[in-house]
N, CA, C and O of each residue as an XYZ file, in Angstrom:
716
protein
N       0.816     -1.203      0.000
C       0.000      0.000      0.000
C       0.855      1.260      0.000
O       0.303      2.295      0.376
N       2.238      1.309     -0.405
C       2.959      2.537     -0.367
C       2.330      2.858     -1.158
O       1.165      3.092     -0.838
N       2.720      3.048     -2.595
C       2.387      3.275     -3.780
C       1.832      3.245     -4.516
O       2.041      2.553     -5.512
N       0.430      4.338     -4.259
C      -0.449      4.459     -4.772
C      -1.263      5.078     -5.934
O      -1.600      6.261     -5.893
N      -1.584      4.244     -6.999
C      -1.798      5.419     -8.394
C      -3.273      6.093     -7.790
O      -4.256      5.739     -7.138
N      -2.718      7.321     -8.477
C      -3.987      8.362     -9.047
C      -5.550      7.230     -8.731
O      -5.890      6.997     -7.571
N      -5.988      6.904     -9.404
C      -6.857      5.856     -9.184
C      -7.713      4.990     -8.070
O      -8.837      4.560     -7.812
N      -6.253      5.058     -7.570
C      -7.134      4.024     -5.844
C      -8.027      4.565     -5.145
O      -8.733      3.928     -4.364
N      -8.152      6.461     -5.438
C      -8.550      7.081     -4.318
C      -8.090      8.050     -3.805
O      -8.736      9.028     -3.427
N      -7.089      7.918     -3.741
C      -5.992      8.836     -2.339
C      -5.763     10.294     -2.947
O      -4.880     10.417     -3.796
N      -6.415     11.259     -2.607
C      -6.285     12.165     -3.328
C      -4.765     12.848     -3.523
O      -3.794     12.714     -2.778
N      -4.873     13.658     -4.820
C      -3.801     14.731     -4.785
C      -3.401     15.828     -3.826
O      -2.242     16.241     -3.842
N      -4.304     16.325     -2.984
C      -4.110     17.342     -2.451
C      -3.175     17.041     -1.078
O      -3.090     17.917     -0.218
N      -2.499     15.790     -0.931
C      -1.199     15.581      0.218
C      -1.836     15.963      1.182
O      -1.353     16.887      1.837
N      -3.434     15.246      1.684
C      -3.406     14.769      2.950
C      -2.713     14.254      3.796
O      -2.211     13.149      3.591
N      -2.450     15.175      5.362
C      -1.621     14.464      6.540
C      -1.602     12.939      6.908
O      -0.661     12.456      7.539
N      -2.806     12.111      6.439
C      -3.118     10.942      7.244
C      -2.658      9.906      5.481
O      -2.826     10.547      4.444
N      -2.324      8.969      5.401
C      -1.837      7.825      4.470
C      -2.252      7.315      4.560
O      -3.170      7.632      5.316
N      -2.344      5.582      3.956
C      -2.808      4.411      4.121
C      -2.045      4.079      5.392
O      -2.574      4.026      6.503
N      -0.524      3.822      5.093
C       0.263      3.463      5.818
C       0.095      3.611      7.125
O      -0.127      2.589      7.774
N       0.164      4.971      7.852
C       0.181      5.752      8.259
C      -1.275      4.909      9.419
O      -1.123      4.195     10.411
N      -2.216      5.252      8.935
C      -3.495      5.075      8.922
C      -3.509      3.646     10.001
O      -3.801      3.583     11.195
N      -3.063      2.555      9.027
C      -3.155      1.211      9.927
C      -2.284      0.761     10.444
O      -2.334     -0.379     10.906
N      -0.956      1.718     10.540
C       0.179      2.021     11.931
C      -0.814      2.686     13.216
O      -0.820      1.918     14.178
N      -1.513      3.738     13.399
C      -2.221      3.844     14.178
C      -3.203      3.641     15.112
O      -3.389      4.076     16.249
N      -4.096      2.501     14.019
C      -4.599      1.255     14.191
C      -4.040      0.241     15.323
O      -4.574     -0.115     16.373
N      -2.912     -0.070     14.816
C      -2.206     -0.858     15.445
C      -1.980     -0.439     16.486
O      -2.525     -0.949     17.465
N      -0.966      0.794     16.642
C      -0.372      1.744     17.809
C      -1.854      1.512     19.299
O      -1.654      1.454     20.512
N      -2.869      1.451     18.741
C      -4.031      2.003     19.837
C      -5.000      0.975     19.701
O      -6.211      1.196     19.720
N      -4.361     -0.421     19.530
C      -4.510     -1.727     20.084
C      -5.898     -1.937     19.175
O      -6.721     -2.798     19.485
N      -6.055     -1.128     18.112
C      -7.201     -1.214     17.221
C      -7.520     -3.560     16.489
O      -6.510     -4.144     16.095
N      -8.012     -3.840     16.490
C      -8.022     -5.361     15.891
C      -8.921     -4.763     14.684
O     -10.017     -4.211     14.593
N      -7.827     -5.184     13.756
C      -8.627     -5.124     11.604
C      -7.761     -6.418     10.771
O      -6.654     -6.873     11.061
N      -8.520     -6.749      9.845
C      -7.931     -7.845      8.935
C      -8.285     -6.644      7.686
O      -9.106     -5.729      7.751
N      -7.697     -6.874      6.964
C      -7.661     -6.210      5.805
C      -7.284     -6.604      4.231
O      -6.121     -6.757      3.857
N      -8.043     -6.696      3.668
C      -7.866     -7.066      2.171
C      -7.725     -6.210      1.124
O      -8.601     -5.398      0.824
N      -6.546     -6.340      0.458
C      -6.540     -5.562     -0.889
C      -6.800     -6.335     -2.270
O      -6.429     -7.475     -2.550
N      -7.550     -5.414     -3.089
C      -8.384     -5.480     -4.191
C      -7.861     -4.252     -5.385
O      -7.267     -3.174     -5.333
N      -8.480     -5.142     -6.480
C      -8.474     -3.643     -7.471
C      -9.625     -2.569     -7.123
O     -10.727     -2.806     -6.629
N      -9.035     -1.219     -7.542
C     -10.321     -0.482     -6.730
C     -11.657     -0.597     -7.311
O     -12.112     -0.968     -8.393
N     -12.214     -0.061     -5.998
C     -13.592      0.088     -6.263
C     -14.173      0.723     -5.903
O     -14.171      0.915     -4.687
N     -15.289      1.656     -7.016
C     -16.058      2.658     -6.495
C     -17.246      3.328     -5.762
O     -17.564      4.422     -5.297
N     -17.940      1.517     -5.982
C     -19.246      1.797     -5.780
C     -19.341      0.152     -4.530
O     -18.488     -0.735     -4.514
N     -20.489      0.193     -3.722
C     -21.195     -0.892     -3.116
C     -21.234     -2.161     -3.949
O     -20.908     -3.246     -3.469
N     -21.573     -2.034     -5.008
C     -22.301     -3.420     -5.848
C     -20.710     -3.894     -6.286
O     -20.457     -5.094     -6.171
N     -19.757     -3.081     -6.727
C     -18.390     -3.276     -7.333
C     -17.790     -3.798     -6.022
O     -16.743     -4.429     -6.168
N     -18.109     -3.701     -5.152
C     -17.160     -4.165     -3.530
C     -17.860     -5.418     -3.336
O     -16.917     -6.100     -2.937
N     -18.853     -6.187     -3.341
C     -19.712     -7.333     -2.873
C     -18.714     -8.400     -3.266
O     -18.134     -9.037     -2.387
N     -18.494     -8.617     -4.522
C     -17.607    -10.188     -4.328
C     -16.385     -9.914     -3.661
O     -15.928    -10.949     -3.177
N     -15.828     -9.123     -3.495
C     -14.570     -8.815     -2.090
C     -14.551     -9.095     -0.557
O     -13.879     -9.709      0.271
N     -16.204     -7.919     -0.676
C     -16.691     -8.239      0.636
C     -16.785     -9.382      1.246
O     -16.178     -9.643      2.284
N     -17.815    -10.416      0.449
C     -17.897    -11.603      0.662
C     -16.771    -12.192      1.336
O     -16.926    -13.151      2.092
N     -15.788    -11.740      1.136
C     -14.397    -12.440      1.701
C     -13.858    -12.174      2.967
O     -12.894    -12.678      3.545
N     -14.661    -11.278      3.305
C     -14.449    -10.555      5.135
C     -16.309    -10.789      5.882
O     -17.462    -10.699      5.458
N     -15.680    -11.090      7.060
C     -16.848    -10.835      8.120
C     -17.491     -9.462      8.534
O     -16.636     -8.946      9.253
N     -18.206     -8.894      8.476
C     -18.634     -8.145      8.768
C     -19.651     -6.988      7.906
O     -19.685     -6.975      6.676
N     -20.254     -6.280      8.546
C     -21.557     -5.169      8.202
C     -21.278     -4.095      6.716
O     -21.015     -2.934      7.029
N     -21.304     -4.299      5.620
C     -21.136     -3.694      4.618
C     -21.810     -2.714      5.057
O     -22.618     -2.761      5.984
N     -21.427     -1.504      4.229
C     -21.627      0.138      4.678
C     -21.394      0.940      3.224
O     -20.942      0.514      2.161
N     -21.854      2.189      3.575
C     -21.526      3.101      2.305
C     -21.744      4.150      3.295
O     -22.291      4.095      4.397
N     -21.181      5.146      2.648
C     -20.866      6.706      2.986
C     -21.606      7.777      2.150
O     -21.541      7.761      0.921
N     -22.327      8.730      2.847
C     -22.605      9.868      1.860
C     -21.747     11.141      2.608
O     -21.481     11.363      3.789
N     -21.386     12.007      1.092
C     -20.620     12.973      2.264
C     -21.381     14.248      1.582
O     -21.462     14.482      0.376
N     -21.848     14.915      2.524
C     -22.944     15.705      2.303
C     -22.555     17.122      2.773
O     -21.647     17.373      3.564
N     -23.440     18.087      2.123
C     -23.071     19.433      2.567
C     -24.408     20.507      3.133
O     -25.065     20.621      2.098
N     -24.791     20.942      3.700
C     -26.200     21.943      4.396
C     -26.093     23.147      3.420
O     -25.308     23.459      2.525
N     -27.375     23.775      4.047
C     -27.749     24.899      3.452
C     -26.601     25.867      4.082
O     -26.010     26.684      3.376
N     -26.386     25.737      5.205
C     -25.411     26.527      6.060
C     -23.734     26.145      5.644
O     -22.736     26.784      5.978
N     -23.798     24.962      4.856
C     -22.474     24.901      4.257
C     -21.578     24.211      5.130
O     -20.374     24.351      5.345
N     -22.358     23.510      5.540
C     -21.178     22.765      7.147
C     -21.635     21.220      6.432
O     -22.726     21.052      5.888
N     -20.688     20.265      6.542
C     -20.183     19.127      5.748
C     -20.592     17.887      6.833
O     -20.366     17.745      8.035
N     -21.082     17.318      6.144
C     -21.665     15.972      6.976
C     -21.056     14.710      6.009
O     -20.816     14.788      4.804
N     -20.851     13.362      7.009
C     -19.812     12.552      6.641
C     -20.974     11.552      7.378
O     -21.287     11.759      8.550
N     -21.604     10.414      6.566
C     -22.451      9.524      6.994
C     -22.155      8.591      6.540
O     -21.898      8.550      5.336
N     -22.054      7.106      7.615
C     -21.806      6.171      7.626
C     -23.128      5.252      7.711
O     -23.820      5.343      8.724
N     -23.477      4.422      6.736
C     -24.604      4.177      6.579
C     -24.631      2.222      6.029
O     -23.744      1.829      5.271
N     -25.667      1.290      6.510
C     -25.709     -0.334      6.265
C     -26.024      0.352      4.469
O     -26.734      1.193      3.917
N     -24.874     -0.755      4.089
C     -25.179     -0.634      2.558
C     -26.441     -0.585      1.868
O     -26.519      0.226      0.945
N     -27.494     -1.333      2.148
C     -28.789     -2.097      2.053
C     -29.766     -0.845      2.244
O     -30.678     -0.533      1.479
N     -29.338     -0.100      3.583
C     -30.088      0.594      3.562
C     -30.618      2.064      2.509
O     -29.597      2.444      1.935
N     -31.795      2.934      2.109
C     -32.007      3.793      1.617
C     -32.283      5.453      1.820
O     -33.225      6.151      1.445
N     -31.034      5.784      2.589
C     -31.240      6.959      3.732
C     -32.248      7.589      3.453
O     -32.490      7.412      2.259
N     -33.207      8.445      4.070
C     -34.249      9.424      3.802
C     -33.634     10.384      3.644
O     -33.214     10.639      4.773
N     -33.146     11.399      2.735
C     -32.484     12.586      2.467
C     -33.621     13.224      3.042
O     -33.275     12.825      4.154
N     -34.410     13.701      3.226
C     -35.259     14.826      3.296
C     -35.925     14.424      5.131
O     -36.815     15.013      5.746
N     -35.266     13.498      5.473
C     -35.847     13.240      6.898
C     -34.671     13.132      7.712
O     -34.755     13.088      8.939
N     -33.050     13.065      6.796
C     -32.037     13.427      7.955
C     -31.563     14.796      8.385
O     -30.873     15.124      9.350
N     -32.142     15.550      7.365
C     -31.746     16.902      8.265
C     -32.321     17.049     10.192
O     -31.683     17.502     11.143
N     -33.427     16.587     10.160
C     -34.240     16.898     11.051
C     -33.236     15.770     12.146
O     -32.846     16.207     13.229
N     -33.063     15.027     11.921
C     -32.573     13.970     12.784
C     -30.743     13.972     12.884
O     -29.975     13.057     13.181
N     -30.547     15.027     12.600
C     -28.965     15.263     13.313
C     -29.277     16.371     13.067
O     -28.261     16.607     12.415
N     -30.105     17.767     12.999
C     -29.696     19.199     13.490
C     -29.169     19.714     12.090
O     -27.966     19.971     12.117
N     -29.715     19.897     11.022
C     -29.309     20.172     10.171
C     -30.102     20.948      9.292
O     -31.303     20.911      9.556
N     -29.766     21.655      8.302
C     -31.123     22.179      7.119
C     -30.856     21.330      6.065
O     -29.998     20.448      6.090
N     -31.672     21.620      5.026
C     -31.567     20.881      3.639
C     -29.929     20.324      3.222
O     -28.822     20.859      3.178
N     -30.366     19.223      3.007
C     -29.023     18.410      2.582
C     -28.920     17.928      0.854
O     -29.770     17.346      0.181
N     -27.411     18.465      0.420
C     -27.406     17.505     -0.818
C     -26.027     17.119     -0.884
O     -25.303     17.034      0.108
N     -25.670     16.884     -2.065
C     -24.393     16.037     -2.105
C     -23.065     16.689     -2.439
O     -22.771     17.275     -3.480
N     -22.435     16.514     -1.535
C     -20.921     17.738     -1.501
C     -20.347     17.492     -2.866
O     -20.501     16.383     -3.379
N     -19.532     18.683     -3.651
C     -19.216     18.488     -4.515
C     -17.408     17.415     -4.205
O     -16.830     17.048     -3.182
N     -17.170     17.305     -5.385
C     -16.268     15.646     -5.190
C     -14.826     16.849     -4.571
O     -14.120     16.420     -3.658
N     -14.516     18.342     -5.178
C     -13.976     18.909     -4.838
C     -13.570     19.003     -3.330
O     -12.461     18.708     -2.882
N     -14.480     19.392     -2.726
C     -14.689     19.350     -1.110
C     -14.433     18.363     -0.451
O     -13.759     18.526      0.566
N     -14.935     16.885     -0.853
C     -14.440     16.118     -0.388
C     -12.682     15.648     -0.151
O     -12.041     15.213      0.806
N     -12.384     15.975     -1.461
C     -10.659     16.471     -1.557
C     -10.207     16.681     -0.795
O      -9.495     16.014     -0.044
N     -10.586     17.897     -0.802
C      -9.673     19.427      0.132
C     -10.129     18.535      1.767
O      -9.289     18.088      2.548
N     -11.520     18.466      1.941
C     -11.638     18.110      3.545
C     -11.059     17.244      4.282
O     -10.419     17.246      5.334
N     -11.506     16.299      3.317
C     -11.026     14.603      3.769
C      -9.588     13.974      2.995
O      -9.015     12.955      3.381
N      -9.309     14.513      2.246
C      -8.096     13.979      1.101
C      -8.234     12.503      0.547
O      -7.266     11.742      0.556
N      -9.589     12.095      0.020
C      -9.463     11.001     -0.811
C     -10.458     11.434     -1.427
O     -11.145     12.415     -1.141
N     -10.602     10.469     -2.588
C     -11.386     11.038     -3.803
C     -12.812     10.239     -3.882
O     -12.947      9.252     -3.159
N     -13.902     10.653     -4.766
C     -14.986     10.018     -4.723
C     -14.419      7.891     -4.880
O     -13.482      7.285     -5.399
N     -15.480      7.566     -4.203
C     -14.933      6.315     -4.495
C     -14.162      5.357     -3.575
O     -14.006      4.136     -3.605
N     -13.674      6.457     -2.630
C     -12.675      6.008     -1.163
C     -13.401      6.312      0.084
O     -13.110      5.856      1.189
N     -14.380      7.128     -0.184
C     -14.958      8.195      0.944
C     -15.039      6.634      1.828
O     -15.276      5.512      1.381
N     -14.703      7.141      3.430
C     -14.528      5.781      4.484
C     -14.655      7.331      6.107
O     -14.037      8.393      6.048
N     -15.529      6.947      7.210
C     -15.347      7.853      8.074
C     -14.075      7.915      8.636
O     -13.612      8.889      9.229
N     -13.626      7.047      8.473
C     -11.593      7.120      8.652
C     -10.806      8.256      7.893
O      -9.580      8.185      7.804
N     -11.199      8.838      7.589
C     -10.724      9.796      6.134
C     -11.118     11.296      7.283
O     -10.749     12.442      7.024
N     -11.874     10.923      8.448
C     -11.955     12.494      8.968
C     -10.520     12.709      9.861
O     -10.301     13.667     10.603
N      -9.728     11.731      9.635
C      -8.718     12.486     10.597
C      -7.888     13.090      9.395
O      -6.759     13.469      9.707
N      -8.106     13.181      8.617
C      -7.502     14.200      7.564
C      -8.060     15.815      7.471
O      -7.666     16.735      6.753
N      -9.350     15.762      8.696
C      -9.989     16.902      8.392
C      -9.422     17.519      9.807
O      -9.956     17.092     10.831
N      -8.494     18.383      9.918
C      -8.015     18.599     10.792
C      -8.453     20.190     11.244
O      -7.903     20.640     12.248
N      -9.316     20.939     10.602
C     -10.335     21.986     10.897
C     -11.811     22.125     11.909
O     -12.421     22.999     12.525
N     -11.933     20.352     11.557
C     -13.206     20.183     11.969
C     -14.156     20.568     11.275
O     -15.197     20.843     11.871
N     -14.114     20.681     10.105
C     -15.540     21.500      9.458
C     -16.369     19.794      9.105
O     -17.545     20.142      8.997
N     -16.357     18.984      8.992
C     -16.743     18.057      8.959
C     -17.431     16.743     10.236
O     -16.797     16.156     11.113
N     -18.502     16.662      9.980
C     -19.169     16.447     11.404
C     -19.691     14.754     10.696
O     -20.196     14.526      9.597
N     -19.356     13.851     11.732
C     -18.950     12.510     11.338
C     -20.702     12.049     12.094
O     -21.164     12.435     13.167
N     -21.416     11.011     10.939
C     -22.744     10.197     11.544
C     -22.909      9.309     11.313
O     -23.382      9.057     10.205
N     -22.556      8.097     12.412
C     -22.628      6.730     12.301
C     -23.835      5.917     12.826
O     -24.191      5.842     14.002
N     -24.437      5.287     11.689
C     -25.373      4.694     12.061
C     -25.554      3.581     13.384
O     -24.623      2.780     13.473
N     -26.401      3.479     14.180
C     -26.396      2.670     15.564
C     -26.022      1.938     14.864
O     -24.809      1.998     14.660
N     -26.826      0.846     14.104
C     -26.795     -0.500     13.988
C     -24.700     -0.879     13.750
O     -24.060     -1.827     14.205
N     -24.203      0.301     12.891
C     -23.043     -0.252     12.380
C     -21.974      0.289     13.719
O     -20.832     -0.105     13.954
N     -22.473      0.918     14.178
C     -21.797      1.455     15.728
C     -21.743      0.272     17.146
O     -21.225      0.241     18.262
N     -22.634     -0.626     16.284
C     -23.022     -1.818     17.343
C     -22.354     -2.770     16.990
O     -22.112     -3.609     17.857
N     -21.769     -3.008     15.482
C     -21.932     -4.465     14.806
C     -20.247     -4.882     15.538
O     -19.400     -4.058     15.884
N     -20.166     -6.049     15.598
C     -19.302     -6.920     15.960
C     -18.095     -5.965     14.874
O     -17.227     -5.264     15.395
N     -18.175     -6.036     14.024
C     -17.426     -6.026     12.324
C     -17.943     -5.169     11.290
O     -18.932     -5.491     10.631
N     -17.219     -3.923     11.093
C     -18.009     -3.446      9.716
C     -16.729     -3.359      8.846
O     -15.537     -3.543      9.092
N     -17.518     -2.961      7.582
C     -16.604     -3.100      6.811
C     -15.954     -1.093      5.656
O     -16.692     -0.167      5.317
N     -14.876     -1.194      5.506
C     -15.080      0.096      4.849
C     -13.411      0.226      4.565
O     -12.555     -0.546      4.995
N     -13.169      1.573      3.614
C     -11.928      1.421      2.964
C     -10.918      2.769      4.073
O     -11.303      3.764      4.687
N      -9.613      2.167      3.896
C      -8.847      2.876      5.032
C      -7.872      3.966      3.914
O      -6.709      3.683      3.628
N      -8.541      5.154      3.400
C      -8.332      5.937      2.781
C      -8.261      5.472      1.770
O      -8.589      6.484      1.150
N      -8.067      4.601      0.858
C      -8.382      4.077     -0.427
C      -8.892      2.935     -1.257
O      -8.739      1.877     -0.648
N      -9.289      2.826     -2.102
C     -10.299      2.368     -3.044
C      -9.793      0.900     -3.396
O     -10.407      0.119     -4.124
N      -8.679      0.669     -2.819
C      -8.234     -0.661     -3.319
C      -7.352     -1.463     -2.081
O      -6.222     -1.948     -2.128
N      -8.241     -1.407     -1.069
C      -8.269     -2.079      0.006
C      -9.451     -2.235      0.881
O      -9.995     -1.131      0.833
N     -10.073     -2.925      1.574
C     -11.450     -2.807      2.686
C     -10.531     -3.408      3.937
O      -9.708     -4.321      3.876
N     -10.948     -2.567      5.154
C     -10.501     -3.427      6.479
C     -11.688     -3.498      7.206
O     -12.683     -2.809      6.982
N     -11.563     -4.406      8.147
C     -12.741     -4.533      9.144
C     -12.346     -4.286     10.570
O     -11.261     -4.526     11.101
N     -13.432     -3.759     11.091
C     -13.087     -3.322     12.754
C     -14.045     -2.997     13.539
O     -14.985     -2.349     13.078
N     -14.027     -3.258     14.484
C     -15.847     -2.850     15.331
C     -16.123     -1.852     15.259
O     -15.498     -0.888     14.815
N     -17.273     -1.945     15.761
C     -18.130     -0.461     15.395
C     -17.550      0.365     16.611
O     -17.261      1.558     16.517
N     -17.418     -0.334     17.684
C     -17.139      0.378     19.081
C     -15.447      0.896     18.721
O     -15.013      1.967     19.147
N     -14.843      0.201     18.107
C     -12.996      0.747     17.645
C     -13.105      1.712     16.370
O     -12.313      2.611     16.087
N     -14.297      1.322     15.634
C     -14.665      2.613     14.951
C     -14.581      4.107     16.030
O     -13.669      4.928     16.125
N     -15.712      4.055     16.640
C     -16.300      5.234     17.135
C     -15.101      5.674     18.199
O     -14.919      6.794     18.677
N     -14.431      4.610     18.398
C     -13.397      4.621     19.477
C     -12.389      5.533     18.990
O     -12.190      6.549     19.656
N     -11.711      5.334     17.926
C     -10.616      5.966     16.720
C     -10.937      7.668     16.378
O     -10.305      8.709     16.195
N     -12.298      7.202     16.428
C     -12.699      8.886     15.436
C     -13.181      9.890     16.601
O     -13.595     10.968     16.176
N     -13.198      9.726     17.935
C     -13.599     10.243     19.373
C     -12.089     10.662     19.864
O     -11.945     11.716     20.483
N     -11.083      9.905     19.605
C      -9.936     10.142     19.660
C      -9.136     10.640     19.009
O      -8.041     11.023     19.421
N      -9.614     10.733     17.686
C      -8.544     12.067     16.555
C      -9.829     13.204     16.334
O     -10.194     13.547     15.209
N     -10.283     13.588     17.274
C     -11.032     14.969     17.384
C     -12.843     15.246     17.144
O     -13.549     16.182     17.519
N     -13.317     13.462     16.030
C     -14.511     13.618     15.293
C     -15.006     12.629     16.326
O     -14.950     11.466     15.925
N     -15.513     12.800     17.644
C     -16.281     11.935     18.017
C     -17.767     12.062     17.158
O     -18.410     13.112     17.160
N     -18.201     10.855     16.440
C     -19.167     11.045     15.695
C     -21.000     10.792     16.250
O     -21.301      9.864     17.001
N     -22.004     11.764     15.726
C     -23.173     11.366     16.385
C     -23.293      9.923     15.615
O     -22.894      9.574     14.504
N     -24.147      9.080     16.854
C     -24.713      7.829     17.035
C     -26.153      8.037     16.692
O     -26.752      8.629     17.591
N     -26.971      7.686     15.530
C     -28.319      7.325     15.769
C     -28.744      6.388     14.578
O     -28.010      5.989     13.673
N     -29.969      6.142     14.749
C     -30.928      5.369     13.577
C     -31.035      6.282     12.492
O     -31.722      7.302     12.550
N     -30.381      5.939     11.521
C     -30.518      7.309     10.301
C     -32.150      6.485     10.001
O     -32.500      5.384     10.426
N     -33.021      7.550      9.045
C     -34.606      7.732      8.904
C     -33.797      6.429      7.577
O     -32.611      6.101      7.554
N     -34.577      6.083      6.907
C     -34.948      4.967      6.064
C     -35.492      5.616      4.995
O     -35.950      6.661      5.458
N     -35.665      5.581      4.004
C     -36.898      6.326      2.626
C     -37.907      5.015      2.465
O     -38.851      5.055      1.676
């Protein structure tokens, strides 16, 4: 995982946090992940025969932006069909749509395609406010990419929330609404 093309994910803009880097820290703070690398992938349906190959709660990410312009980072069961128009109300928010791929860049430093709530310790401003669904905050094992597109690791939901409480984004916990 040194050497990473254009492609995997990892953006250009020389984010502080690496792959490397990333699951040295992991380690450092007694984190437990198995981790598999793959050719990348961008989407949920493109990750399933990979997945298949690890234990745990498939997930997807929306990374979203308010009327007020403050950046939301949602961690969400793959399966599920978030209610856009019923999560503002349910984390404190106004109208939500979808951050441009730019922003995600600059905030998080990986590119569409990588987005993983691990990617907020790259946001070292805080303008980015991290929302993890209970169920995957609970699960034994979820699954998601550790800054890029051509790897998935797995790790509890509790060493999730544990990690991102500890590099500054303790993230809200709830039942995102359903459509």
């Amino acid at each position: 995982m040194q050497d990473m093309p254009p492609s995997a994910g990892f953006s250009p803009v020389a984010p502080s946090w690496t792959p490397p880097r990333l699951l040295a820290a992991l380690r450092s703070e007694g984190i437990a992940f198995e981790i598999l690398e793959h050719p990348p992938i961008a989407t949920v349906e493109a990750a399933r025969p990979y997945w298949d190959r690890l234990t745990g709660a498939a997930a997807k990410n929306l990374f979203l932006r308010d009327a007020a312009r403050r950046f939301w980072l949602v961690f969400a069961p793959a399966a599920m069909r978030v209610d856009l128009k019923a999560l503002p109300g349910a984390i404190g928010s106004r109208r939500l749509s979808f951050a441009p791929e730019g922003e995600l860049e600059t905030l998080l430093g990986v590119m569409g395609g990588a987005v993983t709530p691990l990617a907020a310790v790259n946001d070292t401003a805080g303008r980015v406010r991290v929302v993890v669904d209970s169920r995957l905050a609970a699960a034994a094992r979820v699954l998601m990419h550790p800054l890029v597109n051509t790897a998935t690791v797995t790790l509890s939901g509790a060493d999730l929330v544990r990690f991102l409480s500890g590099h500054g984004h303790p993230p809200a916990i709830l039942e995102l609404p359903a459509a």
